[in-house]
C-alpha positions in Angstrom: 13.0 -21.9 42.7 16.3 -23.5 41.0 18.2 -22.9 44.6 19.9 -26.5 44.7 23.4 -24.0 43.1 23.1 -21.7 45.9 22.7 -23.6 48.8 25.1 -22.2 50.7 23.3 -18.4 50.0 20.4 -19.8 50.9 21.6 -21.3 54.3 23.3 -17.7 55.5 20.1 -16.2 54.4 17.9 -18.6 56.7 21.0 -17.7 59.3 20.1 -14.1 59.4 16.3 -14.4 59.5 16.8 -16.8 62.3 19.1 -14.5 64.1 16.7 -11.9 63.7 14.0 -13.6 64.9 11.6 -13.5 61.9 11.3 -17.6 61.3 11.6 -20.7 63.2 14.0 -23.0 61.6 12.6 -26.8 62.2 13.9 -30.3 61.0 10.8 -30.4 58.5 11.4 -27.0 57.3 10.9 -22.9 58.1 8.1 -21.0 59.5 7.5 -16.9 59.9 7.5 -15.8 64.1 5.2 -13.3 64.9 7.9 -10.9 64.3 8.5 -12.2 60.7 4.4 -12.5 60.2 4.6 -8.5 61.1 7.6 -7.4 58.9 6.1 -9.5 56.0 2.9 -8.0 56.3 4.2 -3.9 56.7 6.2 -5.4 53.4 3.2 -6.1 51.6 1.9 -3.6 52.5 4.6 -0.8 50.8 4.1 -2.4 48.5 0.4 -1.8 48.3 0.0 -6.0 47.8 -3.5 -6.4 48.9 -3.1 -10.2 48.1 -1.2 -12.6 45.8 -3.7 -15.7 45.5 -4.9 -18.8 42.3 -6.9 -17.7 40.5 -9.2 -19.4 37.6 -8.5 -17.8 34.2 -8.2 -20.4 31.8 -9.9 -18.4 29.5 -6.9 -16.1 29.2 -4.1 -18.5 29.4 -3.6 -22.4 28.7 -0.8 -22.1 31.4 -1.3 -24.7 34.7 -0.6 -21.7 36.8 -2.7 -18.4 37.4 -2.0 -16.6 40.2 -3.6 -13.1 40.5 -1.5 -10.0 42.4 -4.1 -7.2 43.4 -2.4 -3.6 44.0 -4.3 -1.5 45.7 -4.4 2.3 44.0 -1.8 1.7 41.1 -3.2 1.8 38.1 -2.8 5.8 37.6 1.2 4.7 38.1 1.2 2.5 35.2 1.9 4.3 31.8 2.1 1.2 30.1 0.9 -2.6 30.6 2.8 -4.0 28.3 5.6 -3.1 29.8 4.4 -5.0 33.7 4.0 -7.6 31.3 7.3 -7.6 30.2 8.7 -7.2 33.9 6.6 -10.7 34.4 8.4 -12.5 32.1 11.3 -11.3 33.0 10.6 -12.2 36.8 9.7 -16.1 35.6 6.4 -15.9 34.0 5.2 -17.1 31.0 3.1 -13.9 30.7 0.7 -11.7 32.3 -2.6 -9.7 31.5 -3.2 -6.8 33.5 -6.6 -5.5 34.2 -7.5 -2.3 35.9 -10.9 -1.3 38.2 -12.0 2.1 37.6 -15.1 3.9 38.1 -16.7 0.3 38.6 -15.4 -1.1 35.9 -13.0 -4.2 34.8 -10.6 -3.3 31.6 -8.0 -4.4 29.9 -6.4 -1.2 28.6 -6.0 -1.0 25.1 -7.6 -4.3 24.8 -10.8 -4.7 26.1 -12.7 -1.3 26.9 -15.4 -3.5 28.3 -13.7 -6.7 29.7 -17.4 -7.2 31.7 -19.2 -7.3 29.0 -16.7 -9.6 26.8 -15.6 -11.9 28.9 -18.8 -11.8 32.3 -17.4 -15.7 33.6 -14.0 -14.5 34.5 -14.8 -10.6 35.3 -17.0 -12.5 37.9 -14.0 -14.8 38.8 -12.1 -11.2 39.3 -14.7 -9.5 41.3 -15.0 -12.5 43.9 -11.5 -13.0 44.5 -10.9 -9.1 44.9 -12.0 -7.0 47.1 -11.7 -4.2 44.9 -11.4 -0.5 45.0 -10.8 2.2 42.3 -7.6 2.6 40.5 -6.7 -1.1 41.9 -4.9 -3.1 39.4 -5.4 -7.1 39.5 -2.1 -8.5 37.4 -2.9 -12.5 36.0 0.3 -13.9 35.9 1.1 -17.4 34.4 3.4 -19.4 34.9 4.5 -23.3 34.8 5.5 -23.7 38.1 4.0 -22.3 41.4 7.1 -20.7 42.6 8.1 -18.9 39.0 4.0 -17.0 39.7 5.3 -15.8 42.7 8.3 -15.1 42.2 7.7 -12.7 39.2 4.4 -11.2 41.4 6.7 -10.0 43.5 9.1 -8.9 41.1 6.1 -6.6 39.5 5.3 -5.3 42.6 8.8 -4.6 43.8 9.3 -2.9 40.5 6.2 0.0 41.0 7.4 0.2 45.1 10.9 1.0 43.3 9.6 3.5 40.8 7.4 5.7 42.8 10.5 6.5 44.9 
């Protein structure tokens, strides 16, 4: 995550979670406590993060990484895709396709009316990975590097928790 230049940040931050009791701090590295398993889960969950997980899309990016962030009843929040895309770039990503599930359905708004029937292989891929509902919204974000994906997934989400208030 390009940390090395704020090392010492990064240490007081480990500092607090440790003296709040949300992660063990070990000679081989950090892990959540119960406590921090909890307050990351009710996290995800205001979020409405249902999951951030790989994902196989190569047929919608040449990028190495694909990770896919499913938000549970959000897609009557988003006015405009384009511009969650934009917030994925802007959070690390190299880009990001968003796709919506409604009334049973897999779109691409203002791309792909029918994203089933163009593209079955990786509306399958979607529909496996995703337990979804209606109204969820599945973003595909790319990335070169693992940590970039995740970091910008949880700058999209962290932007909608932030506008709904």
């Amino acid at each position: 995550m390009d940390l090395s230049e704020h090392e010492g940040i990064v240490r007081e931050m480990l500092n607090d979670l440790k003296k709040e009791n949300f992660i063990l701090a070990k000679r081989l590295g950090c892990s959540l406590t119960e406590k921090g398993k909890t307050f990351f889960a009710d996290q995800m969950k205001a979020r409405n993060i249902v999951s951030i997980k790989a994902i196989d899309s190569t047929i919608l990016t040449e990028q190495p990484i694909n990770l896919g962030l499913h938000l549970r009843n959000q897609a009557d929040k988003i006015e405009s895709t384009m511009d969650i895309r934009d917030i994925a770039v802007r959070g690390g990503a190299s880009g990001a396709t968003i796709i919506f599930f409604k009334q049973n359905r897999i779109t691409i708004p203002s791309v792909h009316p029918d994203f089933l029937a163009k593209h079955p292989k990786v509306a399958t891929i979607i529909r496996n990975s995703f337990n979804l509902s209606d109204n969820d919204v599945v973003a595909i974000i790319y990335a070169e590097d693992k940590w970039k994906a995740v970091e910008s997934a949880i700058t999209v989400a962290n932007t909608l928790f932030s506008s709904k208030k």
